[in-house]
Steps between C-alpha positions, in 0.01 A plus 500: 500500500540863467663724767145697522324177610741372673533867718124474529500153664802634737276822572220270581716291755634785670176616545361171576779482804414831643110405514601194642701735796227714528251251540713312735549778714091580490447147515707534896285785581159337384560149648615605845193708484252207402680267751469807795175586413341173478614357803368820676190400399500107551569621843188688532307224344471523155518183288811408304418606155309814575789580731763452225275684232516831743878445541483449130375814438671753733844308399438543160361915493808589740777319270260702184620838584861357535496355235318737250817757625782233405308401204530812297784622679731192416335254298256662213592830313241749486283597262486850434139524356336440859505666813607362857171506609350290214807310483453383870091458456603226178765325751271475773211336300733280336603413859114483641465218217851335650345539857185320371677248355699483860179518713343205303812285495531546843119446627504147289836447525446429840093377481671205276817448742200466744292252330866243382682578808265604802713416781833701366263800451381480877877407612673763295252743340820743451691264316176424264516870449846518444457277209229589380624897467806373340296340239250830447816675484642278259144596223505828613820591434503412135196672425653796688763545236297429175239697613759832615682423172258544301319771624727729720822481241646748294492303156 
């Protein structure tokens, strides 16, 4: 293997790790939010999975901004043929897709946790959204980077 490839693939881990830091960090400051939020509103009657899809989404546009600013700050270099503005209009579609792809994992997530285990749902509705974020995060997360990668990366 050539040192060129093989500086590439360490490049690519490196900034693999920091994503991984970043999105751990955002990942904190969206699931507390989800978890907050959506027990506020189980208390004031909403059902489980709507409650955990409006948790969902104020979670995941909070831990956005954060994470757009330790994205390019830490993890992606710039390109230099696109302005701030533009730059942070492509990263938050890219992240309206992810929080579609969140928001729909969630809402079945827990609609099928509801039809295979009923009773755990009605027992512990935050630990079936607990899960079930982990997993959205999980899908969301890879599509995150490919999608940032591709499009928001100086080549």
């Amino acid at each position: 293997m050539s040192d060129n490839s093989d500086n590439k693939r360490k490049k690519l881990l490196a900034q693999i790790l920091k994503f991984g830091v970043v999105g751990g960090l955002s990942f904190v400051i969206d699931f507390v939010i989800t978890m907050i939020v959506s027990a506020i509103c189980r208390a004031a009657g909403m059902e489980v999975a709507a409650s955990a899809t409006v948790g969902g989404f104020f979670g995941f546009c909070i831990s956005l901004v954060f994470n757009y600013f330790m994205s390019m700050k830490f993890v992606f270099e710039r390109r230099d043929d696109i302005n701030r503005g533009a730059e942070f209009l492509i990263f938050a579609v890219l992240s309206a897709i992810g929080l579609g792809l969140n928001e729909l994992i969630l809402y079945f997530g827990v609609r099928i946790c509801e039809g295979v285990i009923p009773s755990i749902v009605d027992e512990h509705p935050s630990v079936v959204t607990a899960g079930v974020k982990m997993v959205a995060t999980g899908v969301v997360m890879v599509y995150n980077f490919i999608s940032r990668k591709l499009t928001l990366e100086k080549k």
